[in-house]
N, C-alpha and C positions, 0 to 999 in steps of 0.2 A: 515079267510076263511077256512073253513073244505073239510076234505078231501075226494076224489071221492068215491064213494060207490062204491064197488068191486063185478060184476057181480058176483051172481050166478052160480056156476060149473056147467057143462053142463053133458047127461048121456054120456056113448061114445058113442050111435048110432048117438045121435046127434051131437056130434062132431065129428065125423066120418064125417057126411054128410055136417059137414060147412068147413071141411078141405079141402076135395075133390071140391066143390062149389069153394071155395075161390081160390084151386089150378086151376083149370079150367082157372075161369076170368082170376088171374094175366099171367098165361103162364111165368112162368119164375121160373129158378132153386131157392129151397130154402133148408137151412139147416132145422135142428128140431128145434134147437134152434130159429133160426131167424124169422123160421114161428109163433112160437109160441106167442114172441112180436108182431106180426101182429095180431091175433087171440084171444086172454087173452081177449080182451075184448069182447066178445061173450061170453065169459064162459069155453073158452079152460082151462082146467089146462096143469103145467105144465109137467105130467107123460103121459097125453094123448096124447102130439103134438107127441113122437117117435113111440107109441105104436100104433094109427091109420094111421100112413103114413106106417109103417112098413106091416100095415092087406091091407092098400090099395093099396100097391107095392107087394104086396104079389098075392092078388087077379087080376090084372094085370089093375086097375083104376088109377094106376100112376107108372111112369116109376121111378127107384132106381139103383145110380150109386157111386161105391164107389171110393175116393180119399183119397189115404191113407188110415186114418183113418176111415175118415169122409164122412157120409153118404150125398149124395145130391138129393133131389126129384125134380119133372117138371111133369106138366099134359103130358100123351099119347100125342105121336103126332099123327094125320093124315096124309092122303093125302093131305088136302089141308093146309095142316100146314106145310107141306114141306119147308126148308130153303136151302135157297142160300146159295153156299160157303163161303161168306162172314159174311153171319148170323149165319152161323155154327162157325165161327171161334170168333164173337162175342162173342155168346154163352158161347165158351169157356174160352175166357177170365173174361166173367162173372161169372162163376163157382167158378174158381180161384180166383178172388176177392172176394166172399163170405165165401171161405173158410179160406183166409187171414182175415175177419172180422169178421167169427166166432172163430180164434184163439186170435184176439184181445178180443171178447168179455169175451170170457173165463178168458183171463187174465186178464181183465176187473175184473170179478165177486173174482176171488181168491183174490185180493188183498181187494177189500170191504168186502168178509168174514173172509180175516185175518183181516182189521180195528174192524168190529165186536165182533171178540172175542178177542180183544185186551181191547175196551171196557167193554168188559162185565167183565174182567178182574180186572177191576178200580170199589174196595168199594163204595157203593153206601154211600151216606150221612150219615143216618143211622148205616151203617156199622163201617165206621170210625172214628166215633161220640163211638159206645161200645170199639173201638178197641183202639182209645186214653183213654177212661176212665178203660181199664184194663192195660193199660201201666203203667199211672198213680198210680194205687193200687198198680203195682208191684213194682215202683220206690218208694212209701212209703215204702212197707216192705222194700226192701233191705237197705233204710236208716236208718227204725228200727233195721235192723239188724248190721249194720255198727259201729250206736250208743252203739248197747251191747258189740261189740268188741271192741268199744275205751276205754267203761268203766271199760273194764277188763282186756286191756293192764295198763292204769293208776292206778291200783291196784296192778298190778305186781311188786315183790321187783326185787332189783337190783341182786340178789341170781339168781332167779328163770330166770329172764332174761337171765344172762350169761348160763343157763342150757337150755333154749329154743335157743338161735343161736349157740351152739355147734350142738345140735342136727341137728339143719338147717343145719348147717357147712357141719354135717359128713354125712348127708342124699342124700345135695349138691355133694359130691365128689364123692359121692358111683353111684351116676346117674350119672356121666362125666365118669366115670373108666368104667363102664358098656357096656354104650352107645359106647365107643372108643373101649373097647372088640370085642364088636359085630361087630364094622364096619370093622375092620382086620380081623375078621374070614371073611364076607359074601366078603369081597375083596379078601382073598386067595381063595374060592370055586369059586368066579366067573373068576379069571382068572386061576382055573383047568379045569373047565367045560366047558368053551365059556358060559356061560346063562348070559344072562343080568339082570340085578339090577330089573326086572319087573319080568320077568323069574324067577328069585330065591324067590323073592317076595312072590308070586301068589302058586310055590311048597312047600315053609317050613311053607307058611301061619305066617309070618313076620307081625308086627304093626310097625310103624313108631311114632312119637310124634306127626305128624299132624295127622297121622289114628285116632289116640283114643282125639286129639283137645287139647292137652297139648304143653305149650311151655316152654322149662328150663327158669329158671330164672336166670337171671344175678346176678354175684358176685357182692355182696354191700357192703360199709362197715356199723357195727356195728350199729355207729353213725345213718348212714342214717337209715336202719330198724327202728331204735328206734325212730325215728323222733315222729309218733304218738303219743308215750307214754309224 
């Protein structure tokens, strides 16, 4: 089954004149909002329903009362439209219920516009389909590359190895020594100063190992490193 053909936008004098028409008949309080759903299908859009209640409460063809926030409109009353105390306090509670159903509705629409761009959020097929096949490219090279470094740890003499894990060794310690430097200085300034660890941070313009996405590596032995080889 397809879907309702979607009236034609109307110009505003004409919607102007089905707003006012329509506010007449019903006699009863409405938001901008709520009228609007009433109206859409005449050809109301949705920027004209505040914009012509506003010109026609303006011009004094409908009466404009604000709660809170929230603007509420109702055709002129007359004389002979005069209400009983009873109907006045109807009235009122009908207000208030609109205004409670236009904060539902509101909340209503936020949440469907957050659904929406949650979805649109979500790779369309196509999308994900390029975006596994560059994955994929790059999980080949890095296994090409993995392959050239196996090939040329297994090349390496047992000389040359004991000269590559000293150097790790001493590369290793010199980052432990360092790093335990630093953290005894910025501990004696922060307990001179009162500045907290954020505070000092942010003034000497400080890098941490997760700043720059580096993590020390653990002491291994020998053995294990050379496993590859």
């Amino acid at each position: 089954m397809g879907k309702a053909k979607k009236p034609a936008k109307v110009k505003d004098d004409e919607a102007r004149d089905i707003i006012l028409d329509f506010m007449n008949k019903q006699n009863r309080p409405f938001s901008a909002i709520l009228l609007q759903s009433s109206v859409a299908s005449k050809g109301v859009g949705k920027s004209q329903c505040p914009k012509m209640l506003d010109e026609l409460a303006e011009s004094g063809e409908l009466t404009m009362k604000l709660f809170g926030k929230n603007k509420i409109y109702w055709r002129v009353q007359k004389e002979e439209d005069a209400l009983s105390l009873e109907d006045k306090k109807a009235l009122d509670n009908e207000i208030i219920d609109l205004v409670e159903e236009e904060k539902e509705l509101l909340a209503e629409c936020s949440t469907i516009e957050s659904r929406i761009h949650a979805l649109r959020s979500v790779p369309r097929d196509d999308e994900a389909d390029d975006r596994i096949a560059e994955l994929e490219e790059k999980e080949k090279s890095l296994k090409a590359r993995l392959a050239k470094v196996c090939d040329a740890a297994s090349d390496t003499s047992e000389k040359e190895a004991e000269k590559i894990d000293k150097r790790y060794d001493t590369a290793l310690d010199l980052w432990k020594k360092r790093k335990r430097m630093c953290s005894e200085v910025t501990d004696q300034i922060m307990e001179g100063s009162s500045m907290s660890w954020a505070e000092l941070k942010e003034n000497a313009q400080l890098e941490t190992d997760s700043d720059v996405e580096v993590e020390m590596p653990r002491s291994e032995p020998k053995s294990k490193r050379r496993k590859m080889r």
